[in-house]
C-alpha positions as CSV (number, residue, x, y, z in Angstrom):
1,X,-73.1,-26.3,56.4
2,X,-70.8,-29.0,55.8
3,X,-67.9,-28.4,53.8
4,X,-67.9,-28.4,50.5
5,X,-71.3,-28.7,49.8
6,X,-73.5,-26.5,47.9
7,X,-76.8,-25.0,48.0
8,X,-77.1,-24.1,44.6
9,X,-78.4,-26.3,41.6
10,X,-74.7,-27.8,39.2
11,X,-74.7,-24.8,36.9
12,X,-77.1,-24.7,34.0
13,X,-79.6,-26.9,35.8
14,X,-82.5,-25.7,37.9
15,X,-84.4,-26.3,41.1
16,X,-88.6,-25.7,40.2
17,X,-90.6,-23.5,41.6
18,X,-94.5,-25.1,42.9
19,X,-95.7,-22.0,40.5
20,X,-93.6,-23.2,37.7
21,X,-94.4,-26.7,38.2
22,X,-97.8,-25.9,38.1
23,X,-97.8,-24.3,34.6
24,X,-95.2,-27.2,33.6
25,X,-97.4,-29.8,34.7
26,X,-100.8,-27.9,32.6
27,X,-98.2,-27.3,29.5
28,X,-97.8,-30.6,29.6
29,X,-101.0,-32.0,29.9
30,X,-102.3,-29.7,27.2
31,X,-99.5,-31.1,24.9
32,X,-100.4,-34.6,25.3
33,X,-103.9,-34.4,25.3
34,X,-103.3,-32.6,21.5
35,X,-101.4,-34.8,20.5
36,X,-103.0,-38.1,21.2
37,X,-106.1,-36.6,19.7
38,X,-103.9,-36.8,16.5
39,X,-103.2,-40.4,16.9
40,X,-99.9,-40.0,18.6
41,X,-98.7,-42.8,21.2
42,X,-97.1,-42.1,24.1
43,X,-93.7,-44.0,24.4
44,X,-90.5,-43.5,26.8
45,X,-86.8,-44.0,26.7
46,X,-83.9,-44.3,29.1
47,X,-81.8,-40.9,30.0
48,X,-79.2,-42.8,29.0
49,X,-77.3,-44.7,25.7
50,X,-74.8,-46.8,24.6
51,X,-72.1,-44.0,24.4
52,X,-71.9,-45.2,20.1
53,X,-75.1,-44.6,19.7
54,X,-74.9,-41.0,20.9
55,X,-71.6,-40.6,19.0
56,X,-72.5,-41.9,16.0
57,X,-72.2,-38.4,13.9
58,X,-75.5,-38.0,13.7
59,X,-76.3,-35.6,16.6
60,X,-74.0,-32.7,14.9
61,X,-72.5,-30.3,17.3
62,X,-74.3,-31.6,20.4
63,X,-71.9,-34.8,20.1
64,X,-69.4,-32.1,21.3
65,X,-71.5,-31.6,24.5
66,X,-72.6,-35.2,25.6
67,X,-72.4,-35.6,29.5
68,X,-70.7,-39.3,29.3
69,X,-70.8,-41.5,32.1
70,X,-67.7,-43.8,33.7
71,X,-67.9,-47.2,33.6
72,X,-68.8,-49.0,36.6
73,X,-66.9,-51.8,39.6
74,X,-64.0,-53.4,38.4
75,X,-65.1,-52.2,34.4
76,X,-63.4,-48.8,35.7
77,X,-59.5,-48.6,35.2
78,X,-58.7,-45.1,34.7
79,X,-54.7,-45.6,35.1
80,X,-54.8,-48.3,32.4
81,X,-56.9,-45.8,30.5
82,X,-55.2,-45.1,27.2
83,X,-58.1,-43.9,25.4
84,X,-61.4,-42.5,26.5
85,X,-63.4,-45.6,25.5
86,X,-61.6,-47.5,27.9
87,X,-63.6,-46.0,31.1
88,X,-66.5,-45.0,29.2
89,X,-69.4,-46.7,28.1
90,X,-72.2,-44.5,28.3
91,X,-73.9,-41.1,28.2
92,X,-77.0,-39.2,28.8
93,X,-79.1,-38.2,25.8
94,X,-78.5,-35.2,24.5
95,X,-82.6,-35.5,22.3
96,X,-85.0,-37.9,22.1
97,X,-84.4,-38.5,18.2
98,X,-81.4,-40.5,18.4
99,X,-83.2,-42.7,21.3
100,X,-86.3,-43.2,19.3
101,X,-84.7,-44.4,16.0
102,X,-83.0,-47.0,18.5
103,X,-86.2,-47.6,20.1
104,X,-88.7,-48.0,16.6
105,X,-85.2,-50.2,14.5
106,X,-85.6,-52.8,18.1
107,X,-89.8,-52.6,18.3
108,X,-90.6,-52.4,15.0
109,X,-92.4,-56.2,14.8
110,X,-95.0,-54.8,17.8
111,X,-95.5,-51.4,16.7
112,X,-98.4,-49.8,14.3
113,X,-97.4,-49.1,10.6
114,X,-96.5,-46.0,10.3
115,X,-95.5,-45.3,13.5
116,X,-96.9,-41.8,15.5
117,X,-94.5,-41.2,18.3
118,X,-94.7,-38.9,21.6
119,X,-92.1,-38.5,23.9
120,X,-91.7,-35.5,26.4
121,X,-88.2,-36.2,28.6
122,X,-85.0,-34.6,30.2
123,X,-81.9,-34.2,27.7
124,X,-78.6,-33.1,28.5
125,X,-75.9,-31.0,26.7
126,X,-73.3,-29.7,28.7
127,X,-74.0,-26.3,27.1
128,X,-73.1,-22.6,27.7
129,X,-76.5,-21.6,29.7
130,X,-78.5,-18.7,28.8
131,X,-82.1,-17.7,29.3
132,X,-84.3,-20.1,27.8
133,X,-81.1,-22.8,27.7
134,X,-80.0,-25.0,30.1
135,X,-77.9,-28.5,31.0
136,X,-81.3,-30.6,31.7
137,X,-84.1,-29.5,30.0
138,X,-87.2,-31.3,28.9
139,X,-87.8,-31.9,25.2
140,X,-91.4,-32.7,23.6
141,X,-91.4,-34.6,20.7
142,X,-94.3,-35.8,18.3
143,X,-92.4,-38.1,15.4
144,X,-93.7,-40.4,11.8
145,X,-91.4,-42.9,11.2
146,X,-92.8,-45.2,8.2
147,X,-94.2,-42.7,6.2
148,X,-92.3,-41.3,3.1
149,X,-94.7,-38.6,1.8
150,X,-95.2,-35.4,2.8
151,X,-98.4,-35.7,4.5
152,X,-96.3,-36.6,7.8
153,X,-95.0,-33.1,7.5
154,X,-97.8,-31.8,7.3
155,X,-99.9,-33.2,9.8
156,X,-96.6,-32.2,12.3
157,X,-97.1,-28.8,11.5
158,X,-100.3,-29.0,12.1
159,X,-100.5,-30.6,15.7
160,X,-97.6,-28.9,16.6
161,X,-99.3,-25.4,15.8
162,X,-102.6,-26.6,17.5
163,X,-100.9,-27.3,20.8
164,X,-99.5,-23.8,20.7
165,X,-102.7,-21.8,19.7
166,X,-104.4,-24.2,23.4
167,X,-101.0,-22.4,25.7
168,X,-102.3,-18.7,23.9
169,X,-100.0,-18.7,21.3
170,X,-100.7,-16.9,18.2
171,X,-98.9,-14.4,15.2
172,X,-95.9,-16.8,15.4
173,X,-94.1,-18.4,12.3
174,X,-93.5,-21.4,11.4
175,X,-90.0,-21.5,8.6
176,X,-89.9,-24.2,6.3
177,X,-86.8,-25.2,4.5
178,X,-85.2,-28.5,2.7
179,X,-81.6,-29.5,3.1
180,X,-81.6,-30.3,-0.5
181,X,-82.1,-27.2,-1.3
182,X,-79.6,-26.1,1.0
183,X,-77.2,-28.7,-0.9
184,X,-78.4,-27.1,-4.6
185,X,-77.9,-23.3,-3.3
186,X,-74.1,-24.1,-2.3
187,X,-73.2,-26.7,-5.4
188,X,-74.8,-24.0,-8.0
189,X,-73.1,-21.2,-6.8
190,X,-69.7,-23.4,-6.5
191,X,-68.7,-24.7,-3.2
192,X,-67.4,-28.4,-3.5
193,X,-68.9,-31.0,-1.3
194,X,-66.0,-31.0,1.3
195,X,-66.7,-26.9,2.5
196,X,-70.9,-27.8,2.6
197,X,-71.0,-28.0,6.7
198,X,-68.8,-25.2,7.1
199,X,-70.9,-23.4,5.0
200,X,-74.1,-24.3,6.6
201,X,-72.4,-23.5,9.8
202,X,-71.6,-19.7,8.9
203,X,-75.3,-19.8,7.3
204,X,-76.9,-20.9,10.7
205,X,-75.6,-17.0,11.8
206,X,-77.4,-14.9,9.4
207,X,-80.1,-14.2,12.4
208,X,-77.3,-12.7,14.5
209,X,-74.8,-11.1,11.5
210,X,-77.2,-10.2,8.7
211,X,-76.4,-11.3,5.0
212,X,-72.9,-9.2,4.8
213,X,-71.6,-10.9,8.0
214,X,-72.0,-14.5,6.8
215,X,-70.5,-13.1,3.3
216,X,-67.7,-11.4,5.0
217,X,-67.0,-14.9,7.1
218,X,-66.8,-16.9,4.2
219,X,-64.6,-14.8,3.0
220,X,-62.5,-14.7,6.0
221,X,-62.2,-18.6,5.6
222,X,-60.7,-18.3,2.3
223,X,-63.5,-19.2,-0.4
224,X,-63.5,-17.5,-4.0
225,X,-64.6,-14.0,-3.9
226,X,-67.1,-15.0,-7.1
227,X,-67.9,-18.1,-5.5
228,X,-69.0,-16.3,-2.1
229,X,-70.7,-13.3,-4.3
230,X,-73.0,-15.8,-6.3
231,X,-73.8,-17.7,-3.0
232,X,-75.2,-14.2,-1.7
233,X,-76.5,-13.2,-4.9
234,X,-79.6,-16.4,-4.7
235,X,-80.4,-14.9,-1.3
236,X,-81.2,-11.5,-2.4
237,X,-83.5,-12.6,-4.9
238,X,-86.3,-13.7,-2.8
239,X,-86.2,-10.1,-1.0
240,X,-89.8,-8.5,-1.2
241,X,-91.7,-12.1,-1.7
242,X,-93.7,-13.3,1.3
243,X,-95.9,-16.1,-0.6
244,X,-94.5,-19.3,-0.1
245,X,-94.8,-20.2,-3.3
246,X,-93.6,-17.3,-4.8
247,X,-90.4,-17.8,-3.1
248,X,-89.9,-21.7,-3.8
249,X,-90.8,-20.8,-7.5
250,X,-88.0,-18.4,-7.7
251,X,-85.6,-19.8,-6.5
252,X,-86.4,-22.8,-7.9
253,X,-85.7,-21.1,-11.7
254,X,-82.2,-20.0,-10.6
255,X,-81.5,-23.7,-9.4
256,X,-83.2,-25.9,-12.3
257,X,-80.5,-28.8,-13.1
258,X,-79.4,-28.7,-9.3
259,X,-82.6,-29.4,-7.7
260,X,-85.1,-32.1,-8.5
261,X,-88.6,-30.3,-9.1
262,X,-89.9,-33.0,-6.6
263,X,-88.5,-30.8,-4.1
264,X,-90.6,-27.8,-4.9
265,X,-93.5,-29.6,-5.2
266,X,-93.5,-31.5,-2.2
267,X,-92.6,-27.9,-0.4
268,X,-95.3,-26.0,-2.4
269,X,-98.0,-28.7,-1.0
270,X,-97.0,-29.3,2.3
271,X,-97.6,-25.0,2.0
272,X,-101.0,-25.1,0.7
273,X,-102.2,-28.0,3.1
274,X,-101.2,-26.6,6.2
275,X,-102.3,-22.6,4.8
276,X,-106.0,-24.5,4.3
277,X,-105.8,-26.8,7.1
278,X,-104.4,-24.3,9.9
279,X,-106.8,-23.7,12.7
280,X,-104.3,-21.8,14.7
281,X,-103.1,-17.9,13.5
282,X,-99.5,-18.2,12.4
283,X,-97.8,-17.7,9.5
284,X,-95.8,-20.5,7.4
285,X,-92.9,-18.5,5.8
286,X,-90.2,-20.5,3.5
287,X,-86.7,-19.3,4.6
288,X,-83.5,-20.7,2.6
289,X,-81.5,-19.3,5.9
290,X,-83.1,-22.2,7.3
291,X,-80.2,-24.8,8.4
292,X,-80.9,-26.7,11.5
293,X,-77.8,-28.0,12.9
294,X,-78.2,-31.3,13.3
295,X,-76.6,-33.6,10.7
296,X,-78.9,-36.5,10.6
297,X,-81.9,-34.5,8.7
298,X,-81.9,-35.4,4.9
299,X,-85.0,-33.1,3.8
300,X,-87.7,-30.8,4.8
301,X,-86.5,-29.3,7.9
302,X,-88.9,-26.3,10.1
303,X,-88.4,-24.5,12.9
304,X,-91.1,-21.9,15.0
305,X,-90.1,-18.6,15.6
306,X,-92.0,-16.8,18.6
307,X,-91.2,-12.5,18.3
308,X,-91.5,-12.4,22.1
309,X,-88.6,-14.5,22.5
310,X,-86.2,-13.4,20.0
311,X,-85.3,-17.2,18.8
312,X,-86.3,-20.3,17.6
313,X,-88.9,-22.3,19.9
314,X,-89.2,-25.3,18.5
315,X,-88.5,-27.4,15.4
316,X,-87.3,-30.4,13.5
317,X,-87.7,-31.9,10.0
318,X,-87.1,-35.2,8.0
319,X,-84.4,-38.1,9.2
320,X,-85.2,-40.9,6.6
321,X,-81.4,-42.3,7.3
322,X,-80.7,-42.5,10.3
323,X,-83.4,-45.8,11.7
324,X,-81.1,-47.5,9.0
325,X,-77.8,-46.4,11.0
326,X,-79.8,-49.0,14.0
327,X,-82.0,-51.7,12.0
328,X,-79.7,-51.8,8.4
329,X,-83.5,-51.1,6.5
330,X,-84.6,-47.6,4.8
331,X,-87.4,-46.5,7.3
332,X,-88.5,-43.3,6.5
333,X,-88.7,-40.7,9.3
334,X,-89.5,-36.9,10.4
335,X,-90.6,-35.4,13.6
336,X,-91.3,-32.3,15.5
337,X,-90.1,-31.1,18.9
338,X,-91.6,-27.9,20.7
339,X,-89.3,-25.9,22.7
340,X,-91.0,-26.9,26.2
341,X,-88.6,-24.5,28.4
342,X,-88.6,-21.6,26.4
343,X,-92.8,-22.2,26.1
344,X,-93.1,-22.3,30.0
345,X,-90.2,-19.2,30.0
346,X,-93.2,-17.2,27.9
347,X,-95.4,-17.9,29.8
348,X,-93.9,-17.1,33.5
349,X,-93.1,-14.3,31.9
350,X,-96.5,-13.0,31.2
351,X,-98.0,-14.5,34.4
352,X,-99.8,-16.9,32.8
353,X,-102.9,-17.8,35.1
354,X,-103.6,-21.6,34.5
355,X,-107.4,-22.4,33.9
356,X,-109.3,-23.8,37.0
357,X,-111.7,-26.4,36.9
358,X,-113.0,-26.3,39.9
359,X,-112.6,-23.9,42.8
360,X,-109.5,-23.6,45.3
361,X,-109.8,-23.3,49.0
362,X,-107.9,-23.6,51.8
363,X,-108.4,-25.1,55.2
364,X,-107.1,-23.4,58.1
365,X,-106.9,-25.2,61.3
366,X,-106.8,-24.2,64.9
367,X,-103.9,-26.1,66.2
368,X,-105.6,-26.5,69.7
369,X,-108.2,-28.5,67.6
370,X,-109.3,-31.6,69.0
371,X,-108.5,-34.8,66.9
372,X,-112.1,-35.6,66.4
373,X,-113.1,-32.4,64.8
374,X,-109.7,-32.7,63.0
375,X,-111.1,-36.1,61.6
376,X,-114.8,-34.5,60.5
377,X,-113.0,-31.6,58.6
378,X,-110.9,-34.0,56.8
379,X,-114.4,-35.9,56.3
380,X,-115.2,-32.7,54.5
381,X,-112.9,-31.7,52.4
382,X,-112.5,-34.9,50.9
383,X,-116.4,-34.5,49.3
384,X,-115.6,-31.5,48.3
385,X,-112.7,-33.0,46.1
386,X,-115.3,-35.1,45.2
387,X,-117.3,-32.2,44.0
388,X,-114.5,-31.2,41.9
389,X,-112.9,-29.1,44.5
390,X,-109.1,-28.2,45.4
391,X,-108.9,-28.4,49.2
392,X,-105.9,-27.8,51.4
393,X,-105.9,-28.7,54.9
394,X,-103.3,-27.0,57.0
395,X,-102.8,-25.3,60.3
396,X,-103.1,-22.2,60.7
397,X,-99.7,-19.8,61.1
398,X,-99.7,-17.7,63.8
399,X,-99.4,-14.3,61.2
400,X,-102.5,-15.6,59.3
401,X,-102.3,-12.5,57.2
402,X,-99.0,-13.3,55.5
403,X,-100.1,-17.1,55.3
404,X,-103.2,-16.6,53.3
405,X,-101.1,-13.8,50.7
406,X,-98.9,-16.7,50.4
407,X,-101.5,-19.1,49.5
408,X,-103.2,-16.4,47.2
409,X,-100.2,-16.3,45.5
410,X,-100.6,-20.1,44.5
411,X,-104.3,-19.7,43.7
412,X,-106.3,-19.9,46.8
413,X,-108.6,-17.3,46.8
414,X,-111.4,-18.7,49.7
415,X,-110.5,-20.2,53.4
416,X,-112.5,-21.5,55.7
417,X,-111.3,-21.6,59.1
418,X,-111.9,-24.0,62.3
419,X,-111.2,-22.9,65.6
420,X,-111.4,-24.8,68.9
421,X,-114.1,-24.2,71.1
């Protein structure tokens, strides 16, 4: 091997298996075919964007991990660099969200009102890798723009929980939260405006370090011991309530003159829609924990929690500002984006067996076999494909024993074999 090249993948990015690209490619045909039988339109972006675009603060924390790309020819002087904008110009998306409000603000004139959006593409974040996380991975994203009520919420949960319960999915949950409740928890129990995102950043841990960890870090960063005690004290309230509405209710009382009651009504519908509507099992749970971390979401915000993997799966909410950020006009926005890898990482997992449609078989030829015959066989299998049929032509190996338990292994389970006279 040469020097200094590499037979491994760049770290955090993946070759594919043909028994993971075949669930990938199923996964993904299941997802579209859902989803445009909600209405959705398939679309596509470019991996990359204007380097302001993706830096825009609106992308939160994954700003911080943007793979950027050099400028080009004579464009790239890095000596006469003297700040990074000098030799760069543009990087690879990091989601599909930020492209798509770029896309709708420059196609709005040609483009249905409201707008029903579906993207599936590669991102990258030059992330720490762990299982179900990597540098590339492929997002899946269903997005409303134009629609201000909360029907477009509703109808995401919907498709999005649809698409799961067709890959097997089932007894998952689906949290709901609103960052303007977020806003009314902190501002009631007396953070100023200027601590909110550190705030919702030690919230985002209560998963990992349970409600006395995320009281004992705010502490640790200096906030008012009553302050940081009141804070904790509106999250113990809704302990024992597992009705949606129960919980929004609640809350709601300690909160009135913080939060408009629009808010809990719009969450207290979008609850009993999707509870009547649902066709797939899974439970919608309203969770105040509930941050998200990007900073370009301005209201009802979900995610889908899967107890087999441990984390979230999926998620999204509502970005009514940030079309505005591209086209200088309010255009009201909120999407959805399953967790593709960590879907197909379930599903390797428990040897998913993809559904056949017609019957697999394989082929083996002689390799002393004259052309001619070679020629009618190929004859052959082709009617079968018309028949519906998956037909592999190969030679045969000389262990044809290990050969076929390969080929068993990716689905073939009858062979016909041709041998020269």
């Amino acid at each position: 091997m040469a020097k200094g090249l590499s037979k491994k993948p760049v770290n955090g990015m993946k070759d594919i298996m043909p028994r993971e690209m075949e669930i990938r490619d199923y996964v993904t045909k299941v997802i579209k075919d859902t989803y445009r039988s909600f209405g959705y339109t398939p679309i596509e972006t470019p991996a990359m964007e204007n380097i302001a675009n993706l830096s825009g603060k609106l992308g939160g924390e994954n700003e911080k991990l943007i793979f950027k790309v050099l400028k080009r020819g004579e464009k790239l002087k890095i000596k006469e660099a003297e700040e990074e904008s000098d030799v760069v110009d543009y990087g690879l998306r990091y989601d599909l969200t930020v492209p798509l409000s770029r896309y709708y603000a420059a196609n709005a004139n040609d483009l249905i009102k409201p707008f029903k959006a579906l993207q599936i593409g590669s991102v990258w974040r030059a992330d720490r890798p762990q299982r179900g996380r990597y540098r590339q991975f492929t997002q899946c994203d269903i997005d409303i723009l134009g629609e201000p009520g909360n029907t477009a919420e509703i109808e995401l949960i919907l498709a999005t929980t649809t698409t799961l319960s067709k890959l097997g999915f089932e007894n998952f949950e689906v949290r709901i939260n609103e960052r303007r409740i977020l806003k009314a928890m902190a501002e009631k129990s007396g953070f100023n405006q200027e601590s909110l995102d550190e705030v919702y950043i030690i919230l985002d841990k209560m998963d990992k370090i349970g409600l006395e960890g995320v009281k004992d870090e705010l502490l640790g960063k200096g906030y008012d011991e009553e302050v940081v005690n009141s804070y904790i004290n509106l999250f113990t309230i809704l302990e024992g309530k597992s009705d949606i509405n129960e919980s929004i209710s609640a809350l709601y009382a300690q909160l009135e003159g913080f939060l408009d009651e629009n808010v809990k009504k719009s969450l207290e519908e979008i609850g009993e829609a999707v509870n009547s509507l649902k066709t797939a099992k899974f439970d919608l749970v309203f969770d105040p924990t509930l941050v998200r971390g990007m900073s370009y979401y301005t209201g009802t915000i979900f995610e889908i929690a899967i107890p087999e993997f441990g984390g979230s799966c999926g998620g999204g909410g509502r970005y009514d500002e940030m079309v505005k950020r591209f086209a200088g006009i309010d255009v009201p926005a909120c999407g959805f984006s399953i967790g593709f890898e960590r879907i197909i990482l379930l599903l390797l997992e428990r040897d998913f067996k993809i559904p056949e449609s017609g019957e697999k078989v394989a082929y083996l030829i002689d390799k002393k076999l004259p052309f001619d015959k070679y020629i009618d066989i190929m004859r052959e299998a082709d009617k079968k494909r018309d028949e519906g049929q998956t037909i592999l032509v190969c030679k045969m190996n000389k262990n044809k024993k290990f050969q076929k338990d390969q080929l068993r292994e990716a689905g073939y389970e009858n062979f016909k074999e041709f041998f020269a006279d």
